[in-house]
Backbone as numpy.savetxt, mean C-alpha at the origin, in Angstrom:
# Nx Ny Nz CAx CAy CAz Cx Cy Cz
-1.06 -20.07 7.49 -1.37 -19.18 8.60 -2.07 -17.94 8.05
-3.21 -17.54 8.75 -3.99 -16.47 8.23 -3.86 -15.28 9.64
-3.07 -13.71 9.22 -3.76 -12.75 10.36 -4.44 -12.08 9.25
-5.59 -11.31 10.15 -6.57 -10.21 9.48 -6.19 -10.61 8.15
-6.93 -11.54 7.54 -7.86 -12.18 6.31 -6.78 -12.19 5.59
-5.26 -12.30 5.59 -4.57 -12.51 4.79 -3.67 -13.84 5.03
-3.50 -14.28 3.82 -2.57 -15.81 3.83 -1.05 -15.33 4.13
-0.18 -15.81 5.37 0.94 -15.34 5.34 1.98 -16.20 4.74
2.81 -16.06 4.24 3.49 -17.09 3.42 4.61 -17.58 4.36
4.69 -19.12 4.36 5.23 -19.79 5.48 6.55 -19.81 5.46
7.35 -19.64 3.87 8.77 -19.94 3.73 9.49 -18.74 4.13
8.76 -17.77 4.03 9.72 -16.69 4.50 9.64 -16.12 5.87
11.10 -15.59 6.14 10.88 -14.88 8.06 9.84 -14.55 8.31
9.31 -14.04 9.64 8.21 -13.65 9.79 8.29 -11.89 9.72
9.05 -11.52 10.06 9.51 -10.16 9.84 9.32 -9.51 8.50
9.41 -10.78 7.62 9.05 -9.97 6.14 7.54 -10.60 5.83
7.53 -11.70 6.39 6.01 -12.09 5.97 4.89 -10.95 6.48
4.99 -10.15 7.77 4.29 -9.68 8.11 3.75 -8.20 7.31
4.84 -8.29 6.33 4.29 -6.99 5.28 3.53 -7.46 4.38
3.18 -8.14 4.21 2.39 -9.26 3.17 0.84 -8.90 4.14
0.55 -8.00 5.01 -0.86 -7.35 5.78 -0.16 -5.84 5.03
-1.98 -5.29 4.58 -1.81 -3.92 4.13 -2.09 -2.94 5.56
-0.92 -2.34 5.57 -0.67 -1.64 6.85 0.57 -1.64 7.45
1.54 -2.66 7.13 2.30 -2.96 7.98 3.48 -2.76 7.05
4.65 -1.90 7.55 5.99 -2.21 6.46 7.13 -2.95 7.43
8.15 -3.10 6.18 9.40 -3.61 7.65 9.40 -2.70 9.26
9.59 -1.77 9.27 9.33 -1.10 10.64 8.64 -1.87 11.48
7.40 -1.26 11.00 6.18 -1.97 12.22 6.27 -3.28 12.63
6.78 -4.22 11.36 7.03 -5.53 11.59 7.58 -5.72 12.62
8.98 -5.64 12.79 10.34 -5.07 13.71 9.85 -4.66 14.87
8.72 -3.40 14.90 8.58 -3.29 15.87 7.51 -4.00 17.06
6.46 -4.52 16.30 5.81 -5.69 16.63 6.08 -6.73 17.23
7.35 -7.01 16.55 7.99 -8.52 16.92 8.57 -7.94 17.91
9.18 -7.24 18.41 10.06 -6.58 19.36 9.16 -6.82 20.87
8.23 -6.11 20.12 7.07 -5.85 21.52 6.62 -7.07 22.14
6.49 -7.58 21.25 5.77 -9.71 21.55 6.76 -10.27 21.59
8.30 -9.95 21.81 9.42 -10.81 22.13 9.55 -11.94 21.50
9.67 -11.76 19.70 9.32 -13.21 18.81 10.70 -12.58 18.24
11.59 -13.66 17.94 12.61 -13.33 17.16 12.33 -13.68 15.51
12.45 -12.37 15.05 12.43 -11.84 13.78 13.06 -12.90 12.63
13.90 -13.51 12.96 14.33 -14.64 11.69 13.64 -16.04 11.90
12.92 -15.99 12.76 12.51 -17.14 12.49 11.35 -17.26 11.33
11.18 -19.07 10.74 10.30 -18.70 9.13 9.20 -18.60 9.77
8.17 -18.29 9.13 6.48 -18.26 9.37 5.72 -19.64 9.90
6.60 -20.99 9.08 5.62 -22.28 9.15 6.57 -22.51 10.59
7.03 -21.88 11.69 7.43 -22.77 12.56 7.22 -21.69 13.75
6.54 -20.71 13.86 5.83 -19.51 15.03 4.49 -20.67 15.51
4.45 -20.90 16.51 3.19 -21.84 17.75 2.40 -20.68 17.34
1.11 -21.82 17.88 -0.10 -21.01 17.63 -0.36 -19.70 18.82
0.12 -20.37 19.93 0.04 -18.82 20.70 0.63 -17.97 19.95
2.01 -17.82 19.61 2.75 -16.59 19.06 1.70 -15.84 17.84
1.06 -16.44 17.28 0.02 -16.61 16.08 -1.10 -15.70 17.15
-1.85 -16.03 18.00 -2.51 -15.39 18.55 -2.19 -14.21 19.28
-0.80 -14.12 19.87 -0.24 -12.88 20.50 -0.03 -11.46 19.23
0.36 -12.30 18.14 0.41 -11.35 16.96 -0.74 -10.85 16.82
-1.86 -11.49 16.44 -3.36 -11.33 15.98 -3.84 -10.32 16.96
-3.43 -10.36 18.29 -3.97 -9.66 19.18 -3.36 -8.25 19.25
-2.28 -8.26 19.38 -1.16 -7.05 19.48 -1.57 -6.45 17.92
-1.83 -6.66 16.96 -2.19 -6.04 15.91 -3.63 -5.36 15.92
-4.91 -6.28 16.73 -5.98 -5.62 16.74 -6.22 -4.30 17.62
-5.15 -4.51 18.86 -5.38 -3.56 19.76 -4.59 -2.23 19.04
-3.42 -2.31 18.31 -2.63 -1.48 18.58 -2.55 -0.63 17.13
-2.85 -1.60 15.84 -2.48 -0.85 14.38 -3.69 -0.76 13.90
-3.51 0.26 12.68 -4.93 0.11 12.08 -4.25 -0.57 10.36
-5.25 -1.75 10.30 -4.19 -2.70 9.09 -5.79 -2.92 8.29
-5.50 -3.25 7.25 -6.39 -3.84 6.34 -7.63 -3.27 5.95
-8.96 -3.47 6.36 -10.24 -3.03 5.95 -10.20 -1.25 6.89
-9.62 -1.46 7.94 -10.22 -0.56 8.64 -9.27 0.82 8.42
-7.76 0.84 7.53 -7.16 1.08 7.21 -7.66 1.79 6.20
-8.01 0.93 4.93 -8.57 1.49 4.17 -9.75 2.71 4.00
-10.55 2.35 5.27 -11.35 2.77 5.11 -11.17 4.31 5.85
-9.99 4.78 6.65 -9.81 6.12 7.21 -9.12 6.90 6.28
-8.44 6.18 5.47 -7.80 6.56 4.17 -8.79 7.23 3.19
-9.81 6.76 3.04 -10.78 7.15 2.03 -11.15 7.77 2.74
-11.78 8.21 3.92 -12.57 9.34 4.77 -11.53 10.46 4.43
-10.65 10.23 4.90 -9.56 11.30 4.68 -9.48 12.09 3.43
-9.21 10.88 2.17 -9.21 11.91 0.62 -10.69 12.76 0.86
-11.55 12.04 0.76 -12.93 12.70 1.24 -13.23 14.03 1.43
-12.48 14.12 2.96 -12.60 15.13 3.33 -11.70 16.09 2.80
-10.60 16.16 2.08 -10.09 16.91 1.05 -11.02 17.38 -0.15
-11.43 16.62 -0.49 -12.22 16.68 -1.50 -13.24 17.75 -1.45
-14.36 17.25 -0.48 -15.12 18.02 0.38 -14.85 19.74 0.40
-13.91 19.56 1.07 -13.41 20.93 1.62 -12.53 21.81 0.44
-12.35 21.02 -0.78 -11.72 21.91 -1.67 -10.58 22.20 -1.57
-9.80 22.00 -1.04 -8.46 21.99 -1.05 -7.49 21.63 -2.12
-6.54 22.46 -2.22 -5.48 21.85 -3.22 -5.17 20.31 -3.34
-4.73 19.41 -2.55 -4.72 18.13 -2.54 -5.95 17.38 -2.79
-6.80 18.19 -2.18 -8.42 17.58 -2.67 -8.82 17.51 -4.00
-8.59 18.99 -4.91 -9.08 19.20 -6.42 -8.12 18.50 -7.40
-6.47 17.62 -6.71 -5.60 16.91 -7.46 -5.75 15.52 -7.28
-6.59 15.09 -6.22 -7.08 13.56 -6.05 -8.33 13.76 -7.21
-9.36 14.72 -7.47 -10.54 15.02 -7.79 -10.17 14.90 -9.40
-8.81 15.73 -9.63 -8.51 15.13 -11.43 -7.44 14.31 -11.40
-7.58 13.70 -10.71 -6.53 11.89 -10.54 -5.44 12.36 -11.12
-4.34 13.36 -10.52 -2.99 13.99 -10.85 -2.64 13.70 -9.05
-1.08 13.71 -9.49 -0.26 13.79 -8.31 -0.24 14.70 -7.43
-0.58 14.33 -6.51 -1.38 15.84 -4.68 0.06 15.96 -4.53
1.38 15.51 -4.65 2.13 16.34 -3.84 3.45 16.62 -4.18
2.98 17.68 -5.05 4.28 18.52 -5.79 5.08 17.82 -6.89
4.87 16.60 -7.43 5.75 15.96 -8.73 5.17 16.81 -9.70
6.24 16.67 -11.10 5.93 17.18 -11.63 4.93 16.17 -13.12
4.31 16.88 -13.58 3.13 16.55 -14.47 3.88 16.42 -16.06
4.70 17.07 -16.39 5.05 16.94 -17.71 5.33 15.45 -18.11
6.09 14.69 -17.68 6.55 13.47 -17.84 6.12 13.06 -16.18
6.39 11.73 -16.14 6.48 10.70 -14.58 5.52 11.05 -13.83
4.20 11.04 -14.43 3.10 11.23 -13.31 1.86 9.64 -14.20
2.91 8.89 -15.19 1.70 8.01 -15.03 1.39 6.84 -14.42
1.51 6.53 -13.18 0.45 6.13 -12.17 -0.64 6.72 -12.02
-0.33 7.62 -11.76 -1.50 8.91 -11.67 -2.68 9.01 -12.29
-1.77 9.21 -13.52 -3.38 9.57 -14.95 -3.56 8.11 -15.64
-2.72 7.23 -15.29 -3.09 6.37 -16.38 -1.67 5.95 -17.38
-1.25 5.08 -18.04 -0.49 4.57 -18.91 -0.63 5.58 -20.17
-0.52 7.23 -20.26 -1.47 7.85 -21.48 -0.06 8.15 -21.95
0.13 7.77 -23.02 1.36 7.94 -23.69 1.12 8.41 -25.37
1.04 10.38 -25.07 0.83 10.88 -26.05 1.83 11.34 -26.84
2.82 10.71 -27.86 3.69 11.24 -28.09 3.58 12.09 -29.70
4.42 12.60 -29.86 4.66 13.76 -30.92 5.01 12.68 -32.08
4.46 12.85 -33.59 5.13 12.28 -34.33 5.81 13.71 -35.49
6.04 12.72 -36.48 7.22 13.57 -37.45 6.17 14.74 -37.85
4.71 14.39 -37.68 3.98 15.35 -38.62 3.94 14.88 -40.05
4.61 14.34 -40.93 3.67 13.65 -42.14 3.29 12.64 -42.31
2.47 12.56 -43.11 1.28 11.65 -43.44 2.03 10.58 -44.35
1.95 9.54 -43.93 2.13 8.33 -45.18 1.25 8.33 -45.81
2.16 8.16 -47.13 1.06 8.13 -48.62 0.34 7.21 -48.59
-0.66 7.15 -49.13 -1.83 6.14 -49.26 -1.56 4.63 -50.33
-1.31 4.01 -50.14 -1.50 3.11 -51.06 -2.69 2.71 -51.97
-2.67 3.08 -52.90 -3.67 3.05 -54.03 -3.91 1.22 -54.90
């Protein structure tokens, strides 16, 4: 089963399959299914194709999931950026926009950069 260009995986509920779309967490799932009156434990390989289309539909009208998601997301840093802002000039040197701290546990952020301190002497040379 495919919604908005993603493969949903059939063995699991549909309630969790539906986070498997970028956009959507357990919540929305939950609340989705709620709205389209689909009960939440049932697995993925056994939802009819209407229910399949009521989803597809109730998702286009109502969330913003996947490409189009992405793409207000990036307008957004953007316009931080743009405008100079504190969160803007910390997306701009790829550091954490919101208040963690930088000494240690920011590498997602910068990167895997693991500069550590050594003893300070030099091993002797082997001659």
């Amino acid at each position: 089963m495919r919604i908005a260009g993603i493969n949903i995986p059939d063995e699991k509920r549909i309630e969790v399959a539906l986070t498997y779309i970028y956009g959507i967490g357990l919540t929305t799932s939950r609340k989705v299914l709620s709205e389209i009156k689909i009960d939440p434990n049932v697995r993925a390989k056994d939802i009819s194709p209407t229910e399949v289309n009521k989803i597809k539909e109730h998702l286009d009208k109502n969330i913003k999931i996947e490409g189009e998601l992405r793409q207000v997301i990036k307008t957004d840093i953007g316009r931080l950026k743009d405008i100079q802002c504190y969160r803007g000039t910390r997306h701009m040197k790829h550091l954490p926009a919101h208040g963690q701290r930088t000494k240690t546990n920011s590498r997602t952020v910068r990167g895997n950069i693991r500069k550590t301190a050594t003893s300070g002497k030099r091993k002797v040379e082997l001659k």
